[in-house]
N, C-alpha and C positions, 0 to 999 in steps of 0.2 A: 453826679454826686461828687461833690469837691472838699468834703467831710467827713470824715471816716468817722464809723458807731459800732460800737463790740460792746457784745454784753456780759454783764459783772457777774454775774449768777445761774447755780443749775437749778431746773426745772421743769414740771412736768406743770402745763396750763389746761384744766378744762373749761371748753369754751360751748357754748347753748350753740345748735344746730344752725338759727337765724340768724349767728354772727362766725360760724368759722369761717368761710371763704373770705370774708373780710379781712379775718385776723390775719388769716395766711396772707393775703396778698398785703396787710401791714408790714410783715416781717420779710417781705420778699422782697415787696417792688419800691415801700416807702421809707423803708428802715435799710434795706439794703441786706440782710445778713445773708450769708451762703447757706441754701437747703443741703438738706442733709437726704441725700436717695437711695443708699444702702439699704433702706429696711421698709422700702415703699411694699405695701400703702400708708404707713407711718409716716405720715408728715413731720418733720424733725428741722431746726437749724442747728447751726454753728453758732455758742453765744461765749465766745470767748474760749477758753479751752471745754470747756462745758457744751453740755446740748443743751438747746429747748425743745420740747414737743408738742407738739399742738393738738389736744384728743377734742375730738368731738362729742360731745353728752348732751343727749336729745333732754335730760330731765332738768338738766340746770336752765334756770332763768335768767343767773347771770352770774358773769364770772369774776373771782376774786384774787390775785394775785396780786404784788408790788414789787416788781423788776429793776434791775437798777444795768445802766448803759455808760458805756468811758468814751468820751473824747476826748481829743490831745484839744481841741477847742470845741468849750459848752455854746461860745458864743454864738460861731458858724453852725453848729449845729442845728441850733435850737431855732435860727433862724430859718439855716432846711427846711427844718419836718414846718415849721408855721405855712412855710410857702405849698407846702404840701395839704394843707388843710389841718393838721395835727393840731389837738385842743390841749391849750396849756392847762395845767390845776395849779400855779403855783401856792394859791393858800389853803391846799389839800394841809400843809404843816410847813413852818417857817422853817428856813433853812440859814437864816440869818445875812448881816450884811457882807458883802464882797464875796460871797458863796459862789464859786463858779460853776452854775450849772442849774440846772430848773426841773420843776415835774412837768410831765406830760400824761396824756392818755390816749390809748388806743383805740380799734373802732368797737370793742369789745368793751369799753368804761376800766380798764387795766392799765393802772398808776403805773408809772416808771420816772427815773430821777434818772436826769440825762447829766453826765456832770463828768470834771475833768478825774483823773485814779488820785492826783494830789489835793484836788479840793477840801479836803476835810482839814 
Protein backbone atom coordinates (compact mmCIF):
# COMPACT_ATOMS: atom_id res chain seq x y z
CA UNK A 1 0.00 0.00 0.00
CA UNK A 2 1.68 3.28 -1.10
CA UNK A 3 -1.55 5.43 -0.13
CA UNK A 4 -2.44 6.01 3.07
CA UNK A 5 -6.67 5.87 4.03
CA UNK A 6 -7.92 7.18 7.54
CA UNK A 7 -11.28 7.54 8.24
CA UNK A 8 -13.32 10.81 8.75
CA UNK A 9 -16.09 9.55 10.95
CA UNK A 10 -17.32 7.52 14.24
CA UNK A 11 -19.46 4.66 13.90
CA UNK A 12 -20.99 1.76 14.82
CA UNK A 13 -21.88 -0.48 11.15
CA UNK A 14 -24.39 -3.33 11.30
CA UNK A 15 -23.55 -5.72 8.81
CA UNK A 16 -26.18 -9.12 7.73
CA UNK A 17 -24.28 -12.35 8.79
CA UNK A 18 -23.49 -13.38 4.78
CA UNK A 19 -21.37 -10.27 4.44
CA UNK A 20 -19.33 -9.71 7.78
CA UNK A 21 -16.17 -11.67 7.13
CA UNK A 22 -16.23 -9.72 4.03
CA UNK A 23 -16.46 -6.39 5.55
CA UNK A 24 -13.88 -7.27 8.04
CA UNK A 25 -11.33 -8.37 5.72
CA UNK A 26 -12.44 -4.89 3.66
CA UNK A 27 -11.44 -2.80 6.52
CA UNK A 28 -8.24 -4.92 7.17
CA UNK A 29 -6.63 -6.21 4.27
CA UNK A 30 -8.20 -3.83 1.44
CA UNK A 31 -8.53 -0.55 3.11
CA UNK A 32 -5.64 -1.10 5.22
CA UNK A 33 -7.13 0.44 8.65
CA UNK A 34 -5.40 -0.84 12.18
CA UNK A 35 -7.97 -3.39 14.20
CA UNK A 36 -8.68 -2.50 17.21
CA UNK A 37 -8.04 -5.94 19.76
CA UNK A 38 -8.55 -4.53 23.24
CA UNK A 39 -12.16 -5.58 23.49
CA UNK A 40 -12.12 -8.92 21.20
CA UNK A 41 -14.47 -10.59 20.26
CA UNK A 42 -15.50 -7.05 19.32
CA UNK A 43 -14.26 -6.54 16.17
CA UNK A 44 -13.34 -2.82 16.06
CA UNK A 45 -10.83 -0.45 13.88
CA UNK A 46 -9.08 2.66 14.00
CA UNK A 47 -10.91 5.42 11.71
CA UNK A 48 -9.09 8.25 12.41
CA UNK A 49 -9.26 9.37 16.01
CA UNK A 50 -12.44 7.64 16.09
CA UNK A 51 -13.42 3.81 16.16
CA UNK A 52 -15.51 1.77 13.72
CA UNK A 53 -17.16 -1.33 14.79
CA UNK A 54 -18.23 -3.88 12.85
CA UNK A 55 -21.38 -5.87 14.67
CA UNK A 56 -22.83 -8.70 13.19
CA UNK A 57 -26.94 -8.91 12.85
CA UNK A 58 -28.18 -12.06 11.64
CA UNK A 59 -31.70 -10.04 11.03
CA UNK A 60 -30.48 -7.44 8.58
CA UNK A 61 -30.55 -8.03 4.99
CA UNK A 62 -28.55 -5.30 4.32
CA UNK A 63 -26.59 -2.70 5.53
CA UNK A 64 -26.89 1.03 5.46
CA UNK A 65 -24.26 3.40 6.44
CA UNK A 66 -22.17 6.38 4.25
CA UNK A 67 -18.53 6.68 5.66
CA UNK A 68 -16.40 9.09 4.53
CA UNK A 69 -12.27 8.36 4.20
CA UNK A 70 -9.13 11.30 3.82
CA UNK A 71 -6.30 10.86 1.65
CA UNK A 72 -3.59 13.35 1.33
CA UNK A 73 -4.03 11.81 -2.52
CA UNK A 74 -7.87 10.79 -3.83
CA UNK A 75 -6.14 10.17 -6.93
CA UNK A 76 -3.68 7.27 -5.72
CA UNK A 77 -6.06 6.22 -3.72
CA UNK A 78 -8.93 5.57 -5.58
CA UNK A 79 -6.78 3.90 -8.03
CA UNK A 80 -5.62 1.29 -5.06
CA UNK A 81 -8.96 0.07 -3.91
CA UNK A 82 -10.02 -0.22 -8.09
CA UNK A 83 -7.04 -2.45 -8.46
CA UNK A 84 -8.22 -4.18 -5.66
CA UNK A 85 -11.51 -4.95 -7.03
CA UNK A 86 -13.41 -1.98 -5.03
CA UNK A 87 -16.76 -0.83 -6.94
CA UNK A 88 -16.83 2.83 -7.60
CA UNK A 89 -20.56 4.59 -7.23
CA UNK A 90 -19.56 7.91 -8.30
CA UNK A 91 -23.25 8.86 -9.48
CA UNK A 92 -24.56 7.63 -6.24
CA UNK A 93 -24.57 11.97 -5.97
CA UNK A 94 -22.51 14.56 -7.87
CA UNK A 95 -19.77 15.82 -6.28
CA UNK A 96 -18.98 18.36 -8.73
CA UNK A 97 -16.10 19.49 -11.12
CA UNK A 98 -12.33 19.18 -9.91
CA UNK A 99 -13.71 17.46 -6.69
CA UNK A 100 -10.84 15.56 -5.42
CA UNK A 101 -11.92 12.44 -4.43
CA UNK A 102 -14.80 9.71 -5.45
CA UNK A 103 -17.42 7.33 -3.96
CA UNK A 104 -16.94 3.91 -3.47
CA UNK A 105 -18.54 0.76 -2.01
CA UNK A 106 -17.77 -2.06 0.05
CA UNK A 107 -18.47 -5.78 -0.06
CA UNK A 108 -21.44 -5.02 2.20
CA UNK A 109 -23.17 -2.37 -0.71
CA UNK A 110 -21.76 0.63 1.99
CA UNK A 111 -21.16 4.17 0.38
CA UNK A 112 -18.04 5.79 1.28
CA UNK A 113 -16.54 9.19 -0.21
CA UNK A 114 -12.91 8.64 -0.48
CA UNK A 115 -11.53 12.34 -0.83
CA UNK A 116 -8.67 14.59 0.11
CA UNK A 117 -9.70 16.56 4.34
CA UNK A 118 -9.35 19.99 1.71
CA UNK A 119 -11.36 18.89 -0.99
CA UNK A 120 -14.56 20.64 -0.31
Amino acid sequence: MTTKIEGGINIAMKVPSHQYQSTIAFYRDTVGLVQITEKAPAVGFKLGPNQLWIDEDATMSQAEIWLELFTPDSSGALKRLADAGVVRCDPIEPLGDGFRGGWIMNPANVVHMVREPDAW
